[in-house]
VEXNU-344756 format. One record per residue: residue number from 1; residue in one letter; x, y, z of N, C-alpha, C in turn. Coordinates in pm, whole numbers, plus 50000, padded with zeros to 5 digits. Layout:
N
NUM | A | X | Y | Z | X | Y | Z | X | Y | Z
...
This chain:
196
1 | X | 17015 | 35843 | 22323 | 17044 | 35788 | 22193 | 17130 | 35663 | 22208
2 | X | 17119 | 35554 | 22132 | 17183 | 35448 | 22139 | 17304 | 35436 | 22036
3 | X | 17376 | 35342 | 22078 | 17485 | 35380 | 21977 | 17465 | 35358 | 21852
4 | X | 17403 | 35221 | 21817 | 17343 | 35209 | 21677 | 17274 | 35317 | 21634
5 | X | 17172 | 35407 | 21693 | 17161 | 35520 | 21656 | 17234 | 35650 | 21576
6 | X | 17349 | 35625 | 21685 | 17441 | 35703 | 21647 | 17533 | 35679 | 21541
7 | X | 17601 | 35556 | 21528 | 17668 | 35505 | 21394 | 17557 | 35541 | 21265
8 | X | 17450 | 35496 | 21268 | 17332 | 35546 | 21147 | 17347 | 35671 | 21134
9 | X | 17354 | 35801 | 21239 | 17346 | 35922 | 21243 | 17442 | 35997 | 21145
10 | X | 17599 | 35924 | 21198 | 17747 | 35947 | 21170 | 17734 | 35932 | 20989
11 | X | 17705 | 35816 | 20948 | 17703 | 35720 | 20787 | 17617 | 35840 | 20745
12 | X | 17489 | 35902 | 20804 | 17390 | 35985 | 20667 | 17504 | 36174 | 20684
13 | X | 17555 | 36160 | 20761 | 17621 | 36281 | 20798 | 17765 | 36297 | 20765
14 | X | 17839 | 36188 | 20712 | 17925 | 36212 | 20613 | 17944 | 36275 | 20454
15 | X | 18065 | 36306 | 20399 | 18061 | 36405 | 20364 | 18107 | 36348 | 20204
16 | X | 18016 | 36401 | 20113 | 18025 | 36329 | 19997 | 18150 | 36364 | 19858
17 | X | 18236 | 36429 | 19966 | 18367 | 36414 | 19909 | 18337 | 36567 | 19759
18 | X | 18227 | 36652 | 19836 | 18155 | 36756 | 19713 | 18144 | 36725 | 19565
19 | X | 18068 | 36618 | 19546 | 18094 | 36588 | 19384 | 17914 | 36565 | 19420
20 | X | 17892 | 36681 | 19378 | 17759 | 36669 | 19328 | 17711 | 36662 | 19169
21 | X | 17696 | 36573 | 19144 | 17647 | 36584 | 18972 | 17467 | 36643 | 18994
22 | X | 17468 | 36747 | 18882 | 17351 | 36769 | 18811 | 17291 | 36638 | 18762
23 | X | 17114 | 36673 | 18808 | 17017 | 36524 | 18737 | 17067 | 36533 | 18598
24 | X | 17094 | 36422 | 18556 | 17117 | 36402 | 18408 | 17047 | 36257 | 18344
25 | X | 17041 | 36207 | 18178 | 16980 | 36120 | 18138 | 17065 | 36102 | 18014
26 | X | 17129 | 35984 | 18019 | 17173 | 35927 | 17883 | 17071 | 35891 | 17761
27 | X | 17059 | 35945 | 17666 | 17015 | 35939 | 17552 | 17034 | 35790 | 17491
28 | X | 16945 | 35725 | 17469 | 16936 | 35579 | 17368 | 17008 | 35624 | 17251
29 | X | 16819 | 35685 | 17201 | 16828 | 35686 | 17052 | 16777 | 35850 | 17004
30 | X | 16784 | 35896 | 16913 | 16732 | 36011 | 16902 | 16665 | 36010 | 16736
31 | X | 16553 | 36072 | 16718 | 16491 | 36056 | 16575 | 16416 | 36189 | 16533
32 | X | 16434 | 36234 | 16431 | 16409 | 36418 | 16426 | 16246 | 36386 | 16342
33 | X | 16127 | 36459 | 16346 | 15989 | 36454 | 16314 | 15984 | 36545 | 16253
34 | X | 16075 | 36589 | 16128 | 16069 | 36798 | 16064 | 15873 | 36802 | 16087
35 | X | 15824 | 36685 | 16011 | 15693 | 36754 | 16000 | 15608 | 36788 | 16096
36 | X | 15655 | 36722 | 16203 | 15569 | 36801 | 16319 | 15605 | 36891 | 16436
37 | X | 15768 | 36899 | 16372 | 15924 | 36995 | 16457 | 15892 | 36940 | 16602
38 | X | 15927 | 36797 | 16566 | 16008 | 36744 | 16738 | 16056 | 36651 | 16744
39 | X | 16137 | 36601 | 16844 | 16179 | 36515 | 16866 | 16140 | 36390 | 16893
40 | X | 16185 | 36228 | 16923 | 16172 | 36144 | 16931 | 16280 | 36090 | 17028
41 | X | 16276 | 36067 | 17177 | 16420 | 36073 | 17238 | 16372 | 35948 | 17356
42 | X | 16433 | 35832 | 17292 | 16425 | 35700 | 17368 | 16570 | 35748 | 17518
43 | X | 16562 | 35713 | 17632 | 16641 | 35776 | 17785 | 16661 | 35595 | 17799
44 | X | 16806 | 35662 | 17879 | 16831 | 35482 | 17903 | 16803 | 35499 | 18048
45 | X | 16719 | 35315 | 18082 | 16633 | 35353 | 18214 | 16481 | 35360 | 18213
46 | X | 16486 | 35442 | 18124 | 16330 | 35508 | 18146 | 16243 | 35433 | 18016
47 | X | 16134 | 35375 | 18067 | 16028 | 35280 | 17978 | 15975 | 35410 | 17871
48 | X | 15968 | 35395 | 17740 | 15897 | 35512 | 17683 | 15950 | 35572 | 17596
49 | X | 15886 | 35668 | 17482 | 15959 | 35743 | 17431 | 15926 | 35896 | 17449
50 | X | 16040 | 35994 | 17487 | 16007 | 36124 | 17491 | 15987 | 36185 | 17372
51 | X | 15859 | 36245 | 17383 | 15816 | 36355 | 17211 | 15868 | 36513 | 17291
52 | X | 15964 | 36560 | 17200 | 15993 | 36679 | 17252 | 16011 | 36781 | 17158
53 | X | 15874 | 36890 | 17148 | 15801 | 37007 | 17062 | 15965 | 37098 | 17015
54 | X | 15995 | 37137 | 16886 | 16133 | 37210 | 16900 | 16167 | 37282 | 16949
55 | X | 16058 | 37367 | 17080 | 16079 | 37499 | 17073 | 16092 | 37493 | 17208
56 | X | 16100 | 37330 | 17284 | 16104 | 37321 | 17424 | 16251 | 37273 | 17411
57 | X | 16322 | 37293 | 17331 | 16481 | 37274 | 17328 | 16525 | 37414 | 17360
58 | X | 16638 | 37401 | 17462 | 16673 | 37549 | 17547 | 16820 | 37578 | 17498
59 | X | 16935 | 37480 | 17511 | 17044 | 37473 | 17509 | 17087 | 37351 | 17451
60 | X | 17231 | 37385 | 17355 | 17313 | 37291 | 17318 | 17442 | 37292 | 17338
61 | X | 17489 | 37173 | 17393 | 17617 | 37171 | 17406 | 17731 | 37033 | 17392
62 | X | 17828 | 37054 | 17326 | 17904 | 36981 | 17354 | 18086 | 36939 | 17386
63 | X | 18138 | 36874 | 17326 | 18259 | 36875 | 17438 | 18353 | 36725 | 17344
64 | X | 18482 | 36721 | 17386 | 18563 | 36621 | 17375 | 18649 | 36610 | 17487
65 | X | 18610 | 36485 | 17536 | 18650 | 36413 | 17644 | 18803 | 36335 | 17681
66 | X | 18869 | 36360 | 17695 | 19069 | 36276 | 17717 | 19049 | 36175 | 17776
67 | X | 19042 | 36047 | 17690 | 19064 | 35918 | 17754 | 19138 | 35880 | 17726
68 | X | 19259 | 35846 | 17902 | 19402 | 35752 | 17852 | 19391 | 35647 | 17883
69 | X | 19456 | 35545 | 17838 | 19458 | 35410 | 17880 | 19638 | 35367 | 17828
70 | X | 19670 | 35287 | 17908 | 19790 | 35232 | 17948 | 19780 | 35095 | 17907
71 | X | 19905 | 35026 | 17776 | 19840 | 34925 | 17782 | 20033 | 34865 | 17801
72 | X | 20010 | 34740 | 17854 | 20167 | 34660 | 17862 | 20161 | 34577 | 17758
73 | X | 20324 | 34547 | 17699 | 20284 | 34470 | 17575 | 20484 | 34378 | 17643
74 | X | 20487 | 34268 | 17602 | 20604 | 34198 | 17647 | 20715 | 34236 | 17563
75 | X | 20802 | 34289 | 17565 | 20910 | 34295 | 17442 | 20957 | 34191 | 17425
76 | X | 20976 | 34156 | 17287 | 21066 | 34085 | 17184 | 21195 | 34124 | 17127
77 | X | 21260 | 34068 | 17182 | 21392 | 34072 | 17113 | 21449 | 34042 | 16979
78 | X | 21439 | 34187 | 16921 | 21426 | 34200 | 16759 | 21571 | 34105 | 16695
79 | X | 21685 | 34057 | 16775 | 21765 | 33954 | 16732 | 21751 | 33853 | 16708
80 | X | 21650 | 33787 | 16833 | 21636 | 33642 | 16810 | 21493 | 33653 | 16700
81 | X | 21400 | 33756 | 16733 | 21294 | 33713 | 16623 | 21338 | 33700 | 16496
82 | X | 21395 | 33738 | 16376 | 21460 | 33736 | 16290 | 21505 | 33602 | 16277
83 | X | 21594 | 33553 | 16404 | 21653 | 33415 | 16341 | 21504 | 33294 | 16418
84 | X | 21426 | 33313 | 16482 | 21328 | 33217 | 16433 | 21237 | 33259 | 16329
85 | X | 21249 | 33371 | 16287 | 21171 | 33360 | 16147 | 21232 | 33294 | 16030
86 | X | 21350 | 33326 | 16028 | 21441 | 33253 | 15953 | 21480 | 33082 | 15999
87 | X | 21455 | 33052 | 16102 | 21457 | 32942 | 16085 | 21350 | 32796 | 16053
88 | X | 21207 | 32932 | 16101 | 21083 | 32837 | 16096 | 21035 | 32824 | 15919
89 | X | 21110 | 32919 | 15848 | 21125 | 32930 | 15701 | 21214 | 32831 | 15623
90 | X | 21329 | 32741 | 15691 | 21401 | 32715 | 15633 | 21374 | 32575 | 15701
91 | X | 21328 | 32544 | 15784 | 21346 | 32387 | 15867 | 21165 | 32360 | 15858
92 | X | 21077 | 32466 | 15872 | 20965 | 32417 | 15889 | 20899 | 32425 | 16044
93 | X | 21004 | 32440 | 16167 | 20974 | 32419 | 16304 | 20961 | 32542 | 16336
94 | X | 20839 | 32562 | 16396 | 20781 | 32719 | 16478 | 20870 | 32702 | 16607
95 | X | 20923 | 32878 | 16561 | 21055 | 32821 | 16679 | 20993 | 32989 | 16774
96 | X | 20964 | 32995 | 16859 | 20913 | 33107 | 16984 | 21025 | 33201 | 16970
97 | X | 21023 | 33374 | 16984 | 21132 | 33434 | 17012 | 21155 | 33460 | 17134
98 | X | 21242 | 33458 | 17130 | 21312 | 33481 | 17305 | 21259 | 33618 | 17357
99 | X | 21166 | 33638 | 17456 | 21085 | 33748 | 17530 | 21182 | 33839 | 17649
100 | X | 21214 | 33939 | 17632 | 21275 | 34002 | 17740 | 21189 | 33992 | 17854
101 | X | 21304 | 33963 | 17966 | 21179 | 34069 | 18103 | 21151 | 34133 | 18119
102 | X | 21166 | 34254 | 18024 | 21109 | 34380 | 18057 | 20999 | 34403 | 18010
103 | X | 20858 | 34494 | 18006 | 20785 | 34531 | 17934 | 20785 | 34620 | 17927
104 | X | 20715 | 34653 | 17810 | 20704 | 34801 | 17749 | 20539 | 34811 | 17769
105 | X | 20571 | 34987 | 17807 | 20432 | 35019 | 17869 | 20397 | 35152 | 17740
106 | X | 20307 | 35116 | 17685 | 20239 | 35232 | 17576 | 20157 | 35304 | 17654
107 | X | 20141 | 35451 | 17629 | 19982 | 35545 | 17670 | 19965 | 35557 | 17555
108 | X | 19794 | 35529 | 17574 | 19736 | 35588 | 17461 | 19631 | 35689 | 17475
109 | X | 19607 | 35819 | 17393 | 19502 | 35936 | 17443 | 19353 | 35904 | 17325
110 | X | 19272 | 35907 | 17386 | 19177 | 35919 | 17280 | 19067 | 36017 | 17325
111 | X | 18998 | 36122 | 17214 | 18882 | 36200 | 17245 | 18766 | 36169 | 17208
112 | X | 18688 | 36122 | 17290 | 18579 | 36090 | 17320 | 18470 | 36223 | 17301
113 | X | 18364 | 36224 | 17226 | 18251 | 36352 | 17234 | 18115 | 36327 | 17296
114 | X | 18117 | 36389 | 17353 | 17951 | 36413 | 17437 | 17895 | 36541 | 17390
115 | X | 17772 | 36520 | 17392 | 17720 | 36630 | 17356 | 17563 | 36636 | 17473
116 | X | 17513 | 36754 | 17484 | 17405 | 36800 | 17614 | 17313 | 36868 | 17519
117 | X | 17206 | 36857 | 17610 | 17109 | 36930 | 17587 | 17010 | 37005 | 17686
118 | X | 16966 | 37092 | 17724 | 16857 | 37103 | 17799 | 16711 | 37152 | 17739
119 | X | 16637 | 37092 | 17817 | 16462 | 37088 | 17743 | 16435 | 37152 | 17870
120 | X | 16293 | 37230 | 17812 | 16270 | 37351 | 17929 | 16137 | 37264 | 17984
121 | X | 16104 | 37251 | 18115 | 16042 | 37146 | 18179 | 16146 | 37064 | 18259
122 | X | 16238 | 37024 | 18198 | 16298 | 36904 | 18238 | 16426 | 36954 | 18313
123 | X | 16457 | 36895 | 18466 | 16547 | 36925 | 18546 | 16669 | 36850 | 18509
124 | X | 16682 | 36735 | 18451 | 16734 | 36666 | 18392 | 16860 | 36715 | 18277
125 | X | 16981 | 36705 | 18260 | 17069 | 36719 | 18136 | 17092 | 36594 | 18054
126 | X | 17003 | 36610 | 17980 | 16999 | 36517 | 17835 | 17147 | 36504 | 17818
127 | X | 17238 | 36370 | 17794 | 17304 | 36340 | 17731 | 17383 | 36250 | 17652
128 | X | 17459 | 36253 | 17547 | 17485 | 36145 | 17454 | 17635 | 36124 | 17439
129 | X | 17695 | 36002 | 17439 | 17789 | 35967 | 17441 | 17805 | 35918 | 17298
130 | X | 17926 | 35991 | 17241 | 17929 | 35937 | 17066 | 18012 | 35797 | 17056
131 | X | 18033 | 35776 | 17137 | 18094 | 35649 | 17081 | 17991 | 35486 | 17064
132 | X | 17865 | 35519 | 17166 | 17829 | 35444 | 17178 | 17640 | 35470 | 17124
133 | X | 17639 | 35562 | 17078 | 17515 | 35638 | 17027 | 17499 | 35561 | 16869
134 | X | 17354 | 35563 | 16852 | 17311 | 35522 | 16728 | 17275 | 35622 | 16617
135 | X | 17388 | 35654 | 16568 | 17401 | 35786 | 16467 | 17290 | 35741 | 16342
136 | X | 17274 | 35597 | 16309 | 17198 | 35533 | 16225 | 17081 | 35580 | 16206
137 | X | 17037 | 35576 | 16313 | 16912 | 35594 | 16368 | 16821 | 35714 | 16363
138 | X | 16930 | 35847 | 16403 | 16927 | 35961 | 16406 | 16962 | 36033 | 16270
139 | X | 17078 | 35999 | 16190 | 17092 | 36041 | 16069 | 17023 | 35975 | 15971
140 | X | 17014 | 35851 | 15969 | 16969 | 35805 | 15846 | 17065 | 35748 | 15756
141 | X | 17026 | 35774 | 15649 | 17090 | 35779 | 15472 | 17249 | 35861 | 15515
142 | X | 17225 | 35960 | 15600 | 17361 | 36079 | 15612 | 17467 | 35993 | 15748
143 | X | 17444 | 35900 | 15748 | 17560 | 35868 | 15878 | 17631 | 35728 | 15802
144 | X | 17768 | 35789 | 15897 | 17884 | 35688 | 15821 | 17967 | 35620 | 15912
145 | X | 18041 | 35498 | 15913 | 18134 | 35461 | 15979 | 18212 | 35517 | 16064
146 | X | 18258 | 35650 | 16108 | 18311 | 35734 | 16089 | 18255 | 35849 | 16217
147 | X | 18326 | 35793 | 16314 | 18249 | 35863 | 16470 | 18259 | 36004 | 16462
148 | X | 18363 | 36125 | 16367 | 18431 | 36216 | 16397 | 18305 | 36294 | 16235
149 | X | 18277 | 36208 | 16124 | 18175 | 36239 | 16051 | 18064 | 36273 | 16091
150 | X | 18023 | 36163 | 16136 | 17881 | 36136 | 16230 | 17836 | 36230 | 16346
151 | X | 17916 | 36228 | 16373 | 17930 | 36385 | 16506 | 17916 | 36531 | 16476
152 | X | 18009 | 36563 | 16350 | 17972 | 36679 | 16283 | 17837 | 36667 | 16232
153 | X | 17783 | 36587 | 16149 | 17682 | 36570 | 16075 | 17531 | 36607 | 16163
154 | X | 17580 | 36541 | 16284 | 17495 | 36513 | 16365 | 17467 | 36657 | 16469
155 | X | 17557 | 36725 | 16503 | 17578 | 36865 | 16527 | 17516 | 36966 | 16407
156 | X | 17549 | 36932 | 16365 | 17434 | 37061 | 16200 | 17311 | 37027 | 16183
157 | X | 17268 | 36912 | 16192 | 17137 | 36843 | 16177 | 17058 | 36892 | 16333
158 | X | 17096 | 36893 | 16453 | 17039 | 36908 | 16550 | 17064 | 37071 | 16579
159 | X | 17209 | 37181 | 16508 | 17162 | 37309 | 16508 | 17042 | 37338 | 16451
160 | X | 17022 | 37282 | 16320 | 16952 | 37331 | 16213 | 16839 | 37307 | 16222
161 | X | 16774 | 37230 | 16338 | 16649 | 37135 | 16393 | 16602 | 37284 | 16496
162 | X | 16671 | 37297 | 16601 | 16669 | 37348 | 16726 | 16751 | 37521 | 16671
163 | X | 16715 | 37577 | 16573 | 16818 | 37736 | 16562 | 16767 | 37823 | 16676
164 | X | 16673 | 37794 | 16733 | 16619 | 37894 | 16880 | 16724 | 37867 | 16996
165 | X | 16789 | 37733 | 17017 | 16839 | 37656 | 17089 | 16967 | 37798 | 17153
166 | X | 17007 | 37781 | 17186 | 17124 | 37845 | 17277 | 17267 | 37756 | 17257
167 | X | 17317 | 37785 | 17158 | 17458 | 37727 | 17158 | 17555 | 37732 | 17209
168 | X | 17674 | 37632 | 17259 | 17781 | 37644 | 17340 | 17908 | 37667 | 17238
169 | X | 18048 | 37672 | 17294 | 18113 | 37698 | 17164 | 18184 | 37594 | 17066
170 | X | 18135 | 37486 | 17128 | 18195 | 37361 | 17094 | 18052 | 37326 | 16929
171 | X | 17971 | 37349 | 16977 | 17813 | 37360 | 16872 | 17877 | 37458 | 16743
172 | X | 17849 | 37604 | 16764 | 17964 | 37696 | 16738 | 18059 | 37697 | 16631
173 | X | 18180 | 37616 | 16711 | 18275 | 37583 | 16614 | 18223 | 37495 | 16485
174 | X | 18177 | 37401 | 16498 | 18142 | 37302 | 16425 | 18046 | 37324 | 16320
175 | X | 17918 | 37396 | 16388 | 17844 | 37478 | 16272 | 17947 | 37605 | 16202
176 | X | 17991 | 37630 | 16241 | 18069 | 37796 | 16188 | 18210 | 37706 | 16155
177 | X | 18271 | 37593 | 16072 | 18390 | 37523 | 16109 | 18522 | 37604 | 16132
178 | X | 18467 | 37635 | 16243 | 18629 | 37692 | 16334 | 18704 | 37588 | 16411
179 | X | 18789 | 37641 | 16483 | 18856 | 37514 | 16577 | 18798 | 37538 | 16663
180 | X | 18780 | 37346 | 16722 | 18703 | 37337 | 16817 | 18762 | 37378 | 16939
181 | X | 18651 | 37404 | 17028 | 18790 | 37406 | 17208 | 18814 | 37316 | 17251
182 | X | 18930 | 37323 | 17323 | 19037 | 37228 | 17379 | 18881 | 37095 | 17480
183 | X | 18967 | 36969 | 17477 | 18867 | 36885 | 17581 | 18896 | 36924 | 17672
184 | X | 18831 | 36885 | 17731 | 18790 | 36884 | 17873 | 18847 | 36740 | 17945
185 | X | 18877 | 36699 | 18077 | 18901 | 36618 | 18123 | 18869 | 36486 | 18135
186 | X | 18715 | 36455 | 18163 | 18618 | 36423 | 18238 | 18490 | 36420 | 18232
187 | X | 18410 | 36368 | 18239 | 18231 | 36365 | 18205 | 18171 | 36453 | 18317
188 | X | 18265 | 36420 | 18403 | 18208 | 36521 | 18519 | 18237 | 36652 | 18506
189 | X | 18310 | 36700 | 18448 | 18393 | 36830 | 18411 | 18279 | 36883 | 18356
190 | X | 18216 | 36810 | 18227 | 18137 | 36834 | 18134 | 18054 | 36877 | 18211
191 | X | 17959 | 36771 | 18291 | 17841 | 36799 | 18363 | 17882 | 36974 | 18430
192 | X | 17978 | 36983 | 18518 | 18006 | 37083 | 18604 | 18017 | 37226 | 18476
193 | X | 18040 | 37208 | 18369 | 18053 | 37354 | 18286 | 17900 | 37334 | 18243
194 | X | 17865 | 37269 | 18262 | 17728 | 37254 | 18153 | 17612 | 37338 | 18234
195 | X | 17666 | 37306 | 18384 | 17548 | 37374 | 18506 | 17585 | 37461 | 18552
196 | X | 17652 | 37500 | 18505 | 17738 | 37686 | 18514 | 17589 | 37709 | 18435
């Protein structure tokens, strides 16, 4: 064996740090057919649209996701701003407030919802990210500004589509309005309870 051999050998024989994700497929768009009970499910990636019969819907699930973000902002020194406000009021001259060196560092948490699906045929976990999903599209006349509306709405409309479906407890809560369960971490988290 040559060594180049062997470096090639070493690279496919490393170790992928065990984060195997389940096949999965982000959802475009989604569009409900009552009269012919199926779906309409544009996949990002994939040329086409999936027609999917209601009764080849297996499982539903979904989830709220913890996204933090850290943002720096410069402090102002609430003494001097005051007297250039007061002075750019009284002279006319935009006068800058004097900026500390320090900054101030904000966290901010936000919950993000995903929601899954599995179709029986498909190895694949269907899924949709609400923040960036076309509720329009999918609801219609019934969707609003309003990501945390739209989500519920959109959860009753797809129980009430799919009632054979296999619900998770996050589905659950929302149809039955109980409290929802706690988020989850991570998209990967998601994936990993979803393939339990």
């Amino acid at each position: 064996m040559t060594d180049q051999a062997d470096q090639t050998q070493q690279v496919v024989e490393e170790p992928s740090f065990g984060l195997q994700l389940p096949p999965n497929a982000r959802v475009k768009t989604i569009t409900f057919d009552d009269a012919q009970r199926q779906m309409h499910v544009v996949l990002d990636g994939i040329e086409g649209e999936q027609i999917v019969p209601v009764d080849r819907i297996r499982s539903l699930y979904g989830a709220r996701i913890r996204h933090e973000s850290l943002t720096e902002y410069k402090s102002i020194n609430q003494a001097h701003a005051s007297v250039a406000f007061v002075t750019m009021a009284t002279t006319g001259i935009p006068m800058a407030p004097k900026v500390n060196k320090q900054n101030v560092v904000v966290a901010n948490e936000e919950l993000v919802f995903v929601f899954g699906m599995r179709i029986d045929g498909i190895d694949a976990l269907w899924y949709i990210m609400a923040a960036s999903f076309n509720f329009r599209k999918a609801l219609g006349p019934l969707s609003t500004y309003s990501t945390e509306l739209n989500v519920r709405e959109f959860v009753k409309r797809l129980a009430l589509f799919a009632p054979q479906a296999v619900e998770d407890s996050f589905f659950t809560a929302i149809t039955k309005t109980l409290p929802l369960p706690p988020p989850v971490d991570t998209l990967i988290e998601f994936f990993r309870i979803v393939a339990r």
